[in-house]
N, C-alpha and C positions, 0 to 999 in steps of 0.2 A: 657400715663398712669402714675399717679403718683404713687411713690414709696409704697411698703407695709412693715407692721411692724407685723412680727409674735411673739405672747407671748405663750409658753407652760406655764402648771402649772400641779404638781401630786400632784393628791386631794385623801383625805381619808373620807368615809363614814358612820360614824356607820348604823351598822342594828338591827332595833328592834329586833329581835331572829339569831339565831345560823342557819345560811345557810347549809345544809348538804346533800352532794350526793356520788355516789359510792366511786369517788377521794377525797373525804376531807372535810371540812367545813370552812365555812370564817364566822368572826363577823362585815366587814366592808366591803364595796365597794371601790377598787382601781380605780382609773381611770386618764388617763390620758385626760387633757382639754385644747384645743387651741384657741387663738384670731388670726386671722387677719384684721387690720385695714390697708383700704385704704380708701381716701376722706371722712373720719369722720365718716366711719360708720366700725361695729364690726360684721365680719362673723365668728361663733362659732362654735364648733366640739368637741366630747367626743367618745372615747375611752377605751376599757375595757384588758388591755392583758392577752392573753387567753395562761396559763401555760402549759396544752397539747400541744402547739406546741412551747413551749421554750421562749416563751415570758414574758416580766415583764416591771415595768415601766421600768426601765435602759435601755432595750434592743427596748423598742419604742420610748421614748425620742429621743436615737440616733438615728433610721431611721429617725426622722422626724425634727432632725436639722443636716442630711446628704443633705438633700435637702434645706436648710433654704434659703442659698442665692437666688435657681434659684425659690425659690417659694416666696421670697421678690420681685425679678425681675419680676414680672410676670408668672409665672408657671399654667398653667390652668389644668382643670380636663383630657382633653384627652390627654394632655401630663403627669399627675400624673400616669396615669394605666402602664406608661415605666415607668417612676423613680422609683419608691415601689413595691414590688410584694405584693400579698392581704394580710391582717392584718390589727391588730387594730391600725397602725402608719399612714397606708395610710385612710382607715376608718375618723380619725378624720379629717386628712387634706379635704378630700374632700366632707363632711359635714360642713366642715367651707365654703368652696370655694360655694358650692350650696347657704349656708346662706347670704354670700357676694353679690352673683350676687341678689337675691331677693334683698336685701336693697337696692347695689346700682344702679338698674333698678327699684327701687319705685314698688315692683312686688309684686310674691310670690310665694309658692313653687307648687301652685295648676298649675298658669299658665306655668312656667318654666318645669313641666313636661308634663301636657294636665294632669294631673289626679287629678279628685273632691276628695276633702278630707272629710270623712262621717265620724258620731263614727263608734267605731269598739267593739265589743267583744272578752276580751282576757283570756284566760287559767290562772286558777290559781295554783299556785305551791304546793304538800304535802310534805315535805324534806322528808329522810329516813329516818325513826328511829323506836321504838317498833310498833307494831301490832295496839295494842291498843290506842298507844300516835296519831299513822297515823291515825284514824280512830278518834280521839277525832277532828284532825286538819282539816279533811274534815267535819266533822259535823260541827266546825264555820263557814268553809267557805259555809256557804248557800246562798249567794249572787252569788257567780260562779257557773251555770250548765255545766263548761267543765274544768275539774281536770286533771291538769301533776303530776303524782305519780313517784319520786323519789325512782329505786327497786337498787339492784345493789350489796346488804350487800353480806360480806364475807363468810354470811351463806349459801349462794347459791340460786340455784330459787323456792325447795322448802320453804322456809321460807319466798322469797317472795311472791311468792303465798299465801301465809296464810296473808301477807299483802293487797296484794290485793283484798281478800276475805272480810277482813273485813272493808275495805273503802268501796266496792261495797255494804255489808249489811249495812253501816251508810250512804251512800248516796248514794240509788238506782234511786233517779232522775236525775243524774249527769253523762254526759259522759265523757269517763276515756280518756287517754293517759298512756302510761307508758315510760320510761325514764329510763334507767339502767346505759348507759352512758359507753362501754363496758365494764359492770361489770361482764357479762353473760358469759359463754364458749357456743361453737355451739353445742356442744354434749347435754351437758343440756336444751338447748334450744328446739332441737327436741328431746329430752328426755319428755320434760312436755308441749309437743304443746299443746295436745288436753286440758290441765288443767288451760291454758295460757288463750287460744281460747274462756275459758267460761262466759268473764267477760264481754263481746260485747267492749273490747277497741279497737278504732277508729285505732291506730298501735303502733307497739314497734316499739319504737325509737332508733338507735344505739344499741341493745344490746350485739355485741359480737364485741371483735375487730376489728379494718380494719384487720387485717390480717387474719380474719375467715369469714368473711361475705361473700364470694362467696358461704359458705355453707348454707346461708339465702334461695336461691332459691330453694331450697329440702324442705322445711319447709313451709306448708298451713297455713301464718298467715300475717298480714299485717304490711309492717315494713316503718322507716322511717329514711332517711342520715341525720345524722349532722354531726358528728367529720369528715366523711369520704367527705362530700360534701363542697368544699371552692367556689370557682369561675366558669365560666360558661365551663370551659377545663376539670371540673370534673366530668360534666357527663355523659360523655363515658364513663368513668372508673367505674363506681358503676353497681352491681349487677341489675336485672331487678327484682330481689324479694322489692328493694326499690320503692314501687309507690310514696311515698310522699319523698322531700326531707324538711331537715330545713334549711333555710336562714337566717344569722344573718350578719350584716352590718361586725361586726369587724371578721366575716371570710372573706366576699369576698371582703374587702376593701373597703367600701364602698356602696353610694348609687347608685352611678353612674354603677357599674360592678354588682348592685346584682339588677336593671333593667333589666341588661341583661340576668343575669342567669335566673330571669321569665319568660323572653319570652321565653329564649333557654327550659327550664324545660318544657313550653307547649307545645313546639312545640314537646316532646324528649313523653308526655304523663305522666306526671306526677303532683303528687298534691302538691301544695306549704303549708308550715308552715312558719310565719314569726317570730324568735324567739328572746331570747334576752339575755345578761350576767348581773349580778345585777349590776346597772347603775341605775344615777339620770336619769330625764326624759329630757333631753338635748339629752342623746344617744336614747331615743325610738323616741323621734320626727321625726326624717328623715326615723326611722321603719315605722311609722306611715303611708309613701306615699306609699312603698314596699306592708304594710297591705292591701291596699286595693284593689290589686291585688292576695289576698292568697286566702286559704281555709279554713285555720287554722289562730285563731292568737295566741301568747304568748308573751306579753310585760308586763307583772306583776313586773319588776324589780324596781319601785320603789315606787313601795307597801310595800317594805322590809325595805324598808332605816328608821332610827327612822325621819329625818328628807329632803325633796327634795327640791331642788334650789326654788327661788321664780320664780313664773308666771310658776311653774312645770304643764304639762299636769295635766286635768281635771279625775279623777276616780269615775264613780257614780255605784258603787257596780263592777259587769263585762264591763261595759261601760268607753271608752274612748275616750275621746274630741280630736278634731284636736288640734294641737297647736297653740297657739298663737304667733303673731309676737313678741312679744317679748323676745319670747324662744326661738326660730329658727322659720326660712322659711316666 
C-alpha cells in the first residue's frame, strides 16, 4: 500500500443569521476539514467540535494528528474506533477513510455499505428568540412541514410555552419538535406536562440535564437523548422515558460506530433522529447514509451558512439529494 498524506484545515463559515439556542449563539460555522490522499485520489471528512463536552478546534486538531503517523501508515476504520474515543476528531477521520475507500475501489458509498441512497426529508430549525419574532421564522419557513423549535430561555418553560403557542397558531400545518438543549429543570418540566402535551410535538428533546433525566420517566410526554446519547455503550445508561434517541456523526465518531449505534437502538426499541451541528454539507453527506435508516431527519445545517462548498448537497425546499461523488462517497 503506498504511503498516505493527511492535510487538516480549520475552516470558518459565515452564517446568514445569528444561530441561537439555550447555550449561546454563533454567527459562523467552525469546522474542522481533512484530506487524505493515497494513489491520487482525495478521501474527505469535516468535523464540527462540539463545546458541551470540552471540545474546540485546538482540542481536535490534536486528537487527530495524535494519530497522523499510524494513520499515514495505514490505520483503517476498525482500528480508528481504538485509537480516538467518539468525537468530532475521530468523526472527520473516519469519513475521510469511508470517502477514500469509495474512490479508490472505483465504488461508492451506497455499495460499500448495502444501503440505497433516496432523498430524504429534513427538519427545519426556529432559533430562540421573542414569541413573536419565532413565530414570524416559522411562518417563512413554509417549505418545511416538520419544525425543531429552539425553547430553553432563561425565562423558564412558562415563557416557552407561550413560544410555543405561538409557532403552533402560525403554522398549524407543521409538526413541531422542541429542543431545549438542557435548558429545562425536571421540576418544571412536570410542573407544565399537561401545558407541554398540548401542542401534538412529536418529543422534547434533551430538556433537562443529564444529571436530571432519570426523572423524565415520571413525566407522560415523549422525549428524545442527544447530549446524553454518544455511542452504541450509551444505551444502557439512558432512562426508558427516552424512546427516541438523536445521532449525530460528530457525537459517536463517526459513520462507522453511529451504524452501529442503529442497529443497537433497534434492537434496544427505540426511534432514531439523525441530527446535525451547523456544517457545510461535506459533514451531512455521510449523515445522509445514517438518514436513511431513521425516523426522523435534521440535516438543515447548511441552509444557514451565507455561503456552502461547491458540488454542496442538493436542497429543493424539505427535500435532500443524495450526494454527489464529488462531495463525498
Amino acid at each position: 500500500m503506498t504511503q498516505r498524506k493527511l492535510i487538516i484545515r480549520a475552516e470558518s463559515w459565515p452564517l446568514k443569521q445569528r444561530f441561537s439556542i439555550s447555550r449561546g449563539s454563533k454567527i459562523s460555522a467552525d469546522v474542522l476539514s481533512i484530506e487524505i490522499k493515497q494513489d491520487g485520489h482525495i478521501g474527505r471528512g469535516e468535523a464540527v467540535p462540539y463545546k458541551r463536552y470540552g471540545e474546540s478546534i485546538e482540542t481536535v486538531t490534536a486528537a487527530v494528528e495524535s494519530i497522523q503517523t499510524a494513520l499515514e501508515n495505514g490505520l483503517e476504520r476498525a482500528e480508528l474506533l481504538d485509537a480516538l474515543l467518539p468525537g468530532a476528531a475521530r468523526n472527520a477521520i473516519d469519513c475521510a477513510l469511508w470517502d477514500l475507500e469509495a474512490k479508490r475501489g472505483k465504488t461508492n458509498i451506497a455499495k460499500l455499505t448495502s444501503i440505497d441512497l433516496k432523498p430524504i426529508t429534513t427538519a427545519f430549525t426556529i432559533v430562540i428568540d421573542d414569541a413573536d419574532k419565532m413565530a414570524t421564522q416559522a411562518e417563512k419557513a413554509q417549505a418545511y412541514p416538520l419544525l425543531k423549535i429552539k425553547l430553553g430561555g432563561r425565562e423558564g418553560v412558562m415563557a416557552d410555552i407561550t413560544r410555543l403557542a405561538a409557532i403552533a397558531e402560525a403554522r398549524p400545518d407543521a409538526q413541531l419538535i422542541v429542543d431545549s438543549n438542557e435548558g429545562w429543570q425536571i421540576d418544571e418540566v412536570a410542573r407544565y406536562a399537561d401545558q407541554l402535551g398540548r401542542y401534538g410535538v412529536i418529543f422534547f428533546e434533551q430538556p433537562v440535564p443529564q444529571t436530571q433525566e432519570a426523572g423524565l420517566d415520571d413525566i407522560d410526554l415523549p422525549f428524545c437523548a442527544d447530549e446524553s446519547m454518544h455511542d452504541s455503550g450509551s444505551l444502557c445508561a439512558l432512562p426508558r422515558a427516552y424512546d427516541w434517541i438523536n445521532l449525530k456523526l460528530d457525537k459517536t465518531g463517526g459513520l462507522t460506530e453511529a451504524l452501529a449505534c442503529a442497529q443497537a437502538a433497534r434492537s434496544d426499541g427505540r426511534k432514531i433522529m439523525v441530527g446535525c451541528m451547523i456544517a457545510t454539507s461535506l459533514s451531512m453527506a455521510p449523515a445522509m447514509v445514517l438518514a436513511q435508516l431513521a425516523d426522523l431527519v435534521d440535516l438543515d445545517g447548511p441552509l444557514w451558512l451565507a455561503e456552502d462548498l461547491a458540488y454542496g448537497l442538493r436542497y429543493d425546499g424539505a427535500t435532500i439529494y443524495p450526494p454527489d461523488a464529488k462531495l463525498w462517497g
